[in-house]
MIBA-495190 format. One line per field, with one value per residue (C-alpha): x, y, z. Coordinates in pm, 1 decimal. Layout:
REM MIBA-495190
u <- (X;...)
v <- (Y;...)
w <- (Z;...)
REM end
This chain:
REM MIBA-495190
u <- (0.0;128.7;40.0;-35.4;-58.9;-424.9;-247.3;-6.8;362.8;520.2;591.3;415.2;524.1;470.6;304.3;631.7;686.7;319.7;331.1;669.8;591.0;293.0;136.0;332.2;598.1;366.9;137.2;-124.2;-218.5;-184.7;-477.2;-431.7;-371.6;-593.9;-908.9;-868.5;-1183.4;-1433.5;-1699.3;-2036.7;-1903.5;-1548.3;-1773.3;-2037.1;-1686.7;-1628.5;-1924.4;-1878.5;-1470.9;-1263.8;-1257.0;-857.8;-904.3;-1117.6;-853.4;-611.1;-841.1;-973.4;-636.5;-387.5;-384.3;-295.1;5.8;100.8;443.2;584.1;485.2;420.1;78.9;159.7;378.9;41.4;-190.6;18.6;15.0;-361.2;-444.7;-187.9;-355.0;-728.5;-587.0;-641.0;-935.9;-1203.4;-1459.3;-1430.5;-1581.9;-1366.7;-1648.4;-1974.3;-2318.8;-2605.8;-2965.0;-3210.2;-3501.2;-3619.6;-3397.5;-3142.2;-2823.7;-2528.6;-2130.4;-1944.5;-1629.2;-1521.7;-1382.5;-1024.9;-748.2;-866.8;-1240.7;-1253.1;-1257.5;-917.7;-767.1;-915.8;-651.8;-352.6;-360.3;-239.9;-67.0;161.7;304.5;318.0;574.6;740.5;819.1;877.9;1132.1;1279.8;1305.4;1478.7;1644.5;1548.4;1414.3;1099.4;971.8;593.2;393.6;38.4;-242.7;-541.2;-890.7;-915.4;-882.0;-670.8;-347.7;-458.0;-496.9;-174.3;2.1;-125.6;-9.5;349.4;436.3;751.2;876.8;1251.2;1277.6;981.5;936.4;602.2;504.8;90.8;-31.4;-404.0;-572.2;-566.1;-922.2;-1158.8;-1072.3;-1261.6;-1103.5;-1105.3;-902.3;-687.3;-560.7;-542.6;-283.4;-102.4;-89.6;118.2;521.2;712.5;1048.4;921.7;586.1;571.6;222.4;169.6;-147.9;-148.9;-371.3;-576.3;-801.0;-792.7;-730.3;-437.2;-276.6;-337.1;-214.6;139.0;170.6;133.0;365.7;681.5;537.0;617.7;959.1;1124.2;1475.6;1288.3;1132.5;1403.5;1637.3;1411.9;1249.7;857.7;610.6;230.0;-26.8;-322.7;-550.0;-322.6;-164.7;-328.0;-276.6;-489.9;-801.1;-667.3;-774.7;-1118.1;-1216.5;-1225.3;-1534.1;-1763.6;-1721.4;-1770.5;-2068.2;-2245.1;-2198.1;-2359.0;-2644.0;-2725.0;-2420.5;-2344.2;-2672.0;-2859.8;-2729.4;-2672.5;-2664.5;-2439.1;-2416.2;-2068.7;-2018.6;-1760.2;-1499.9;-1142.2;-1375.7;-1168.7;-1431.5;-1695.7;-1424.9;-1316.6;-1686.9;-1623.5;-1310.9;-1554.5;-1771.2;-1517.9;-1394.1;-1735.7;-1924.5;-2267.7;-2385.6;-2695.7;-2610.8;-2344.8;-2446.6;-2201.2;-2313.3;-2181.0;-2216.2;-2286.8;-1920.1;-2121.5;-1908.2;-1909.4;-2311.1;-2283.0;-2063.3;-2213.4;-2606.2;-2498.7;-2189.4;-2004.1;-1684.4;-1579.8;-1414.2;-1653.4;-1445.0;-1461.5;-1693.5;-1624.1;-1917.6;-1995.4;-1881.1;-1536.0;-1367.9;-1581.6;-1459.7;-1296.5;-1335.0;-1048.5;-1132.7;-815.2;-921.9;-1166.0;-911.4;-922.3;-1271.8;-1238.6;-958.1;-1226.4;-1530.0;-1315.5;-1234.1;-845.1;-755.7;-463.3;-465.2;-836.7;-747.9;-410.1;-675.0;-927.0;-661.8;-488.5;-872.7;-922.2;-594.7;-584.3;-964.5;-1111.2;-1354.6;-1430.7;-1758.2;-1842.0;-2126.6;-2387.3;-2487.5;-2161.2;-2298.4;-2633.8;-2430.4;-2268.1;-2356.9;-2326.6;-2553.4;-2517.2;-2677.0;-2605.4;-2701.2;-2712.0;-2633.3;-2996.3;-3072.3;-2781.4;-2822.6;-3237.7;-3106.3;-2888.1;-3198.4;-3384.0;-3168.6;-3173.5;-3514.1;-3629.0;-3369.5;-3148.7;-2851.0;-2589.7;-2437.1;-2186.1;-2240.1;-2026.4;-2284.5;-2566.4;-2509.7;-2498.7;-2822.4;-2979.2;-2854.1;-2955.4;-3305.2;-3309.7;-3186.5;-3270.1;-3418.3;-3574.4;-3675.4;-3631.5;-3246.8;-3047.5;-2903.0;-2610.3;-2484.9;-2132.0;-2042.6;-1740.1;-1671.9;-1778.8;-1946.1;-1732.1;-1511.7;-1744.9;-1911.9;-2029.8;-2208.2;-2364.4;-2443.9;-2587.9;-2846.9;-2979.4;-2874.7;-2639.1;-2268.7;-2087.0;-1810.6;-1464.2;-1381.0;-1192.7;-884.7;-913.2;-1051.5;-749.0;-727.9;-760.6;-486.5;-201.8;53.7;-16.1;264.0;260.1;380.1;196.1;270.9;132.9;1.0;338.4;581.6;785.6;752.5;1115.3;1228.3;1124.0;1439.3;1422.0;1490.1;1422.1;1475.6;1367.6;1463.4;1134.7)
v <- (0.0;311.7;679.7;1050.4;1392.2;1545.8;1855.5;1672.9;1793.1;1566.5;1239.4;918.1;716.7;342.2;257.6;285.1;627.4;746.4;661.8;811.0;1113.4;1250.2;1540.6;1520.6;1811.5;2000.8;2066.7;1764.0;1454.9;1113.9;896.2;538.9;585.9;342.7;207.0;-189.1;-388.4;-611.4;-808.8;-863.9;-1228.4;-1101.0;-900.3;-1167.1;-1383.8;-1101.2;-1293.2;-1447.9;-1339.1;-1107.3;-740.3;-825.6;-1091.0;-853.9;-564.2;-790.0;-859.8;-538.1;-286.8;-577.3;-434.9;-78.6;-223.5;-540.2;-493.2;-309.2;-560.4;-923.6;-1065.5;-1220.9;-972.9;-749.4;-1025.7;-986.8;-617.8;-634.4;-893.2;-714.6;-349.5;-531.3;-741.5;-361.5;-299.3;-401.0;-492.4;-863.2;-704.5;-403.6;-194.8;-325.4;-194.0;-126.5;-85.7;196.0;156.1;-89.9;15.2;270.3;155.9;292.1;189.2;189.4;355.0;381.5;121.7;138.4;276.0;628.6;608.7;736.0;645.8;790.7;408.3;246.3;372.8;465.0;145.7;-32.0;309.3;315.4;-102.9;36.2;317.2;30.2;-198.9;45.9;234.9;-101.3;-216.8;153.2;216.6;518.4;755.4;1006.8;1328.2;1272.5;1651.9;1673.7;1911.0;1774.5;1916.2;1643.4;1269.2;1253.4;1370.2;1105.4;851.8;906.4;940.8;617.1;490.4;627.2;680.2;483.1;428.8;376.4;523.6;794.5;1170.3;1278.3;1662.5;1743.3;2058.2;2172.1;2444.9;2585.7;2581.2;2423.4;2069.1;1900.2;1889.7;1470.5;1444.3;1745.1;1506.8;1193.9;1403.0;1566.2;1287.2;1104.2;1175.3;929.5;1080.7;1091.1;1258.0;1644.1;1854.4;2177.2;2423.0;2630.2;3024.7;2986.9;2737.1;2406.6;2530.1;2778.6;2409.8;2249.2;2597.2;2580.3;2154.4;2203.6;2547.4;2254.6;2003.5;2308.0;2396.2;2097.5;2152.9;2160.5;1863.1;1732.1;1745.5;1588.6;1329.4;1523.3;1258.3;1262.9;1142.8;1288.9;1210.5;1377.2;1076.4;795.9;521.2;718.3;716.6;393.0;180.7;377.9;127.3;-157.8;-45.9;22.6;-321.1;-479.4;-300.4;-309.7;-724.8;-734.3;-552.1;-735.3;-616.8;-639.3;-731.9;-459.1;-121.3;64.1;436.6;594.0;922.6;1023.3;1317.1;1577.1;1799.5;1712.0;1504.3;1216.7;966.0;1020.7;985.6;674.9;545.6;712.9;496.5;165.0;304.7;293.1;-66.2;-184.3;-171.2;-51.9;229.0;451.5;761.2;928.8;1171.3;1441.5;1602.8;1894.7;2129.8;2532.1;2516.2;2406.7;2464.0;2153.7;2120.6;2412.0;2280.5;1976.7;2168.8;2480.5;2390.1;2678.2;2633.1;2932.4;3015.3;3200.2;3168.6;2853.5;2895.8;2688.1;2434.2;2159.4;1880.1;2040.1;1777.8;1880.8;2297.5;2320.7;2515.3;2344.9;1979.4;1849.2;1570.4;1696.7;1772.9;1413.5;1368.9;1751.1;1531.3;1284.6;1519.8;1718.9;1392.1;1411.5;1702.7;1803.2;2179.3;2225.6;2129.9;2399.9;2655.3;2583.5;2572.5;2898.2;3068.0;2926.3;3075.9;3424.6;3432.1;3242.5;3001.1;2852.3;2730.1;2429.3;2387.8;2172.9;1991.0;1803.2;1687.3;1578.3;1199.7;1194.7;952.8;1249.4;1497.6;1709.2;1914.6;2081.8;2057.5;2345.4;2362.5;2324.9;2052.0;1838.8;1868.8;1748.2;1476.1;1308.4;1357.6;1191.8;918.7;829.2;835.6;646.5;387.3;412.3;460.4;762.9;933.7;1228.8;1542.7;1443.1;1160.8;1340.3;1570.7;1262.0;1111.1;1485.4;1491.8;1158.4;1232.3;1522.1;1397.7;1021.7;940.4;591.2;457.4;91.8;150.0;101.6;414.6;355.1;669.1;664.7;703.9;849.8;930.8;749.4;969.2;1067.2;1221.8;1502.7;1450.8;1796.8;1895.7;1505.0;1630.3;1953.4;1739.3;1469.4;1518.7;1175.4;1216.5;977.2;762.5;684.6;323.5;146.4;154.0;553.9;589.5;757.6;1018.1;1362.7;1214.3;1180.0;1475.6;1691.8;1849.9;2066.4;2380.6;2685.1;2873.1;3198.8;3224.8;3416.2;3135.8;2927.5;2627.9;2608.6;2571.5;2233.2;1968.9;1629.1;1408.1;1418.4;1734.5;1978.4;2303.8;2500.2)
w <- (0.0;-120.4;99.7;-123.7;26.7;-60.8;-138.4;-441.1;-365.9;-119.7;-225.3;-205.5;113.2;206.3;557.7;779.6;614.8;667.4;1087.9;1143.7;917.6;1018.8;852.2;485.6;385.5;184.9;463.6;364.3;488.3;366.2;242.6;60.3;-294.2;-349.8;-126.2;-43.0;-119.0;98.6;-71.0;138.0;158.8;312.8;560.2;652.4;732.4;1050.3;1234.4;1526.1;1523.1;1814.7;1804.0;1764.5;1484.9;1278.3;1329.7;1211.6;876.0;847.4;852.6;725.0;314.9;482.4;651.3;423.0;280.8;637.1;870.0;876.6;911.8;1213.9;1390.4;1306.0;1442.1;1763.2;1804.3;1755.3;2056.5;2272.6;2221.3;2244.6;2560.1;2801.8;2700.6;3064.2;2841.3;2623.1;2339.2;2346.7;2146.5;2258.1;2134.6;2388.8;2288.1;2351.6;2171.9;1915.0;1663.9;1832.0;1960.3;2144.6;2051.5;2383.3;2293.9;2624.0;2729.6;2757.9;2967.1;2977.4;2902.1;2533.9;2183.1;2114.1;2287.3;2023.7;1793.6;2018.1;2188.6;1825.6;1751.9;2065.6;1970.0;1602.3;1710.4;1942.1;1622.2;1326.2;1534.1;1644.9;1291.2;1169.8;1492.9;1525.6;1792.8;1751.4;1910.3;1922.6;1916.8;1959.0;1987.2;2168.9;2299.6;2590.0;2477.9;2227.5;2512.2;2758.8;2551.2;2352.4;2668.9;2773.6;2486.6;2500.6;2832.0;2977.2;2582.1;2523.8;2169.8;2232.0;2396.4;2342.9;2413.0;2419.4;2394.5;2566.4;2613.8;2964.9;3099.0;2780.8;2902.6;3181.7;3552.3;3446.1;3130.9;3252.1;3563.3;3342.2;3125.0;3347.6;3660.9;3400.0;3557.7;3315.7;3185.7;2851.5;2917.2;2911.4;2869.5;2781.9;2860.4;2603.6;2681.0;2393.4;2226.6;2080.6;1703.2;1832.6;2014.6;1656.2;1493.9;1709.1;1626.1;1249.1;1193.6;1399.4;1136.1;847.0;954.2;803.0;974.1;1329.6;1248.9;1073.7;1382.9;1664.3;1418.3;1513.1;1420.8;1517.5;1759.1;1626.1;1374.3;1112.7;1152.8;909.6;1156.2;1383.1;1136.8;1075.5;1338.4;1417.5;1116.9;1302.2;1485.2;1192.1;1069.3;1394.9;1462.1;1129.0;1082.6;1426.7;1346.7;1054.3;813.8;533.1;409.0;568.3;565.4;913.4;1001.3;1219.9;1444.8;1539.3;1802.3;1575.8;1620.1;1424.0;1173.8;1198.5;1409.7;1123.4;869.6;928.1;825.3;561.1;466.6;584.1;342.5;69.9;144.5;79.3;443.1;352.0;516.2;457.4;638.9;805.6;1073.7;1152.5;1510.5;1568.0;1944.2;1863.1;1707.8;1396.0;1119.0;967.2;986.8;793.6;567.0;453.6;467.1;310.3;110.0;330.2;522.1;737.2;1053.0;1298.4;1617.2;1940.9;2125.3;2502.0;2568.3;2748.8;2540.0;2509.2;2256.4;2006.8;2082.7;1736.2;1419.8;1151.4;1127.0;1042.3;899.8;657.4;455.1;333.1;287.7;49.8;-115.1;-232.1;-284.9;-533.8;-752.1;-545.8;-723.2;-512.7;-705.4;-601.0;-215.7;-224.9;-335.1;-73.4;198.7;115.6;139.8;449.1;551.6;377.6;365.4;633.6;438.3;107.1;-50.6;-264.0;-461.4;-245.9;-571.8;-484.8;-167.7;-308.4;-351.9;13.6;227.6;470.8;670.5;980.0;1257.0;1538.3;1914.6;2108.5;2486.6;2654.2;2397.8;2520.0;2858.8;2811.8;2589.8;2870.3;3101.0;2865.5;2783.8;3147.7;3223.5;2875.9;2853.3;3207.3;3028.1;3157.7;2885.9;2850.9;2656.1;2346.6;2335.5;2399.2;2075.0;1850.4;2009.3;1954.3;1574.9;1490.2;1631.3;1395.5;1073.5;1060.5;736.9;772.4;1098.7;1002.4;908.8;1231.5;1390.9;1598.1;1772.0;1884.7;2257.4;2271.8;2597.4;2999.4;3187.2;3459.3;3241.6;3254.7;3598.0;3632.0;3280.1;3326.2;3704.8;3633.1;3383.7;3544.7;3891.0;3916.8;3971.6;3735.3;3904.6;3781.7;3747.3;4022.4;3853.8;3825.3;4196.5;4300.9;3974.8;4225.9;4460.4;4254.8;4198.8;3866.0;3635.6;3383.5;3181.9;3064.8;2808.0;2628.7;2270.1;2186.9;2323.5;2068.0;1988.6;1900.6;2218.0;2256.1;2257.1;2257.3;2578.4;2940.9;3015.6;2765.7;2692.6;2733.3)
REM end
């Protein structure tokens, strides 16, 4: 499998390449030049198989030609293994034909494990194999640090740097980041919001001597491996609803666009899927994207399902790769107006073929739906969740299709917004009991600080 850069000017990589790269050197991101293929036969064959065994199936033509089948088969069990439920990513019903994916349950209570589990053992054996070292930078708006950290921490051939925005992540996911004290682990609150963190990651990424010199590679879902492994839980999901000779619809909670992306890439390999339900919070501008064919910066606005906080979806990038026929010209242009001019437009006729739609949720709505979730189906959800439960209420088009809404996050990782709705106080898990005992660390650093000054090793030169 061969790796191109939606923006045309970097050149193509294989999979070893794409991981330890990152975001390529023309400012784009990789995508697979071409989309492997699963017939309805291939997919039925997922029954009755692990979560790991289907990884394995699922993501092997991305990797095939870098690592062996088995070695792959290996890393897939071991990341799977930490995961406290069997199923890894089980579904839970709420009415007749609504259902919940639990995407929360591994080592810090968010979807983000799901890939970063695999990604962390990935880093472990492609560095072994080049014997190398790498300088891991990421930008994150609450999950993606903890779970990467998770996922890094205590590494031999890895320093890993994650930058947050002081105050717009929750009291919980702050502590899980910055309770981490390995050697290697060093977080960074940033005064400003989550696109300024993203804004500082991708100008190191740019300066090709920086990242030349400390090997920078990346955790989030620039990275394909990230987008990667979400995959996995699409197909797992869909075959056992019914898949793949029934369609399914999905609801995904949205923010860096990479969650409802990687349906889109199940999509592609052959998984049928009726809709794809981008749910947005009142930082809406990718509903209005995809329901008014405009994309334009209008400012973050903080809420209370803070992962979602974000105005440049990263990752949309790649699905505007795809939309525009992967004209890498017609990507440069939309890019430099969203730079120089803060938006671009489309025409919506393009859209009319998408599998996509979107809406928005604002704050009052989310906080009735997790009352209402509670009371109608005594299930406990968190905000993120709550958004995509709202959307998919909203645009549904056929009641008989399933609609599985993604559940991103536990509860208790946002203890007071689920609190202030329903009146319960989510717990932590056992194994997180002691979270708000342990000493915290971290550095903060003003919207003017540079980046630069980061070295690589255990004691940095901030």
């Amino acid at each position: 499998m061969r790796y191109i850069s939606t923006r045309g000017e970097a050149p193509a990589l294989n999979f070893d390449e794409v991981v330890l790269t990152g975001l390529a050197r023309d400012g784009g991101l990789y995508v697979p030049e071409t989309w492997p293929q699963f017939s309805a036969s291939e997919i039925r064959s997922l029954a009755g198989k692990s979560y790991a065994e289907v990884a394995a199936q699922v993501l092997y033509p991305f990797v095939e030609g870098s690592i062996p089948l088995e070695t792959f088969q290996g890393m897939t069990e071991k990341a799977y293994g930490t995961f406290a439920h069997k199923a890894v990513v089980p579904i839970s019903q709420l009415d007749e034909n609504a259902f919940l994916m639990e995407l929360y349950h591994g080592p810090t209570l968010a979807f983000k494990d799901v890939a970063l589990q695999l990604l962390g053992l990935l880093y472990d054996y492609l560095l072994g194999k080049q014997g190398k070292r790498v300088t891991i930078v990421g930008a994150t708006s609450g999950d993606t640090g903890s779970a990467a950290i998770e996922a890094c921490r205590g590494r031999d051939a890895v320093d890993i740097f994650i930058l947050h925005p002081k105050g717009r992540v929750s009291e919980v996911q702050r502590r899980q980041m910055t309770t981490v004290l390995d050697d290697n682990v060093h977080n960074l609150a940033i005064d400003g919001d989550f696109d300024d963190c993203q804004a500082l990651v991708k100008a190191m990424f740019n300066d090709h001597e920086f990242r030349d010199t400390l090997g920078v590679s990346a955790v989030n879902s620039i990275n394909w491996a990230r987008v990667m492994a979400q995959i996995v839980y699409y197909f797992t999901t869909a075959v056992s609803l019914g898949g793949p000779d029934r369609a399914i619809s999905f609801s995904v909670p949205s923010g860096n666009f990479g969650d409802v992306y990687a349906g889109y890439c199940a999509h592609k390999m052959g998984l049928p899927i009726e809709q794809l339900i981008v749910a947005t919070n009142r930082n809406d501008i990718l509903s209005r994207f995809f329901n008014e064919g405009r994309y334009r910066k209008e400012g973050v606005n903080p809420t209370i399902s803070p992962s979602m906080d974000i105005q440049v979806s990263s990752n949309f990038e790649r699905f505007l790769f795809d939309l525009c026929a992967r004209d890498a010209g017609q990507i440069r242009n939309f890019m430099a107006q969203l730079d120089d001019d803060g938006g671009f437009d489309v025409d919506p006729q393009q859209l009319n073929s998408s599998i996509f739609s979107a809406g928005s949720c604002s704050e009052e709505e989310t906080l009735e739906t997790i009352r209402h979730t509670l009371a109608t189906s005594a299930k406990l959800v968190d905000p993120h969740t709550a958004v995509g439960l709202k959307v998919a209420g909203q645009r549904r088009t056929s009641v008989t299709v399933p609609m599985v809404t993604l559940s991103t996050a536990h509860p208790a990782k946002f203890p007071a917004a689920v609190e202030k709705a329903c009146g319960h106080y989510p717990q932590l898990p056992e194994h997180m009991k002691d979270l708000f005992d342990v000493k915290s660390g971290w550095m903060n650093f003003p919207m003017n600080w540079s980046p630069y000054k980061i070295t690589s090793g255990k004691n940095p030169g901030y």
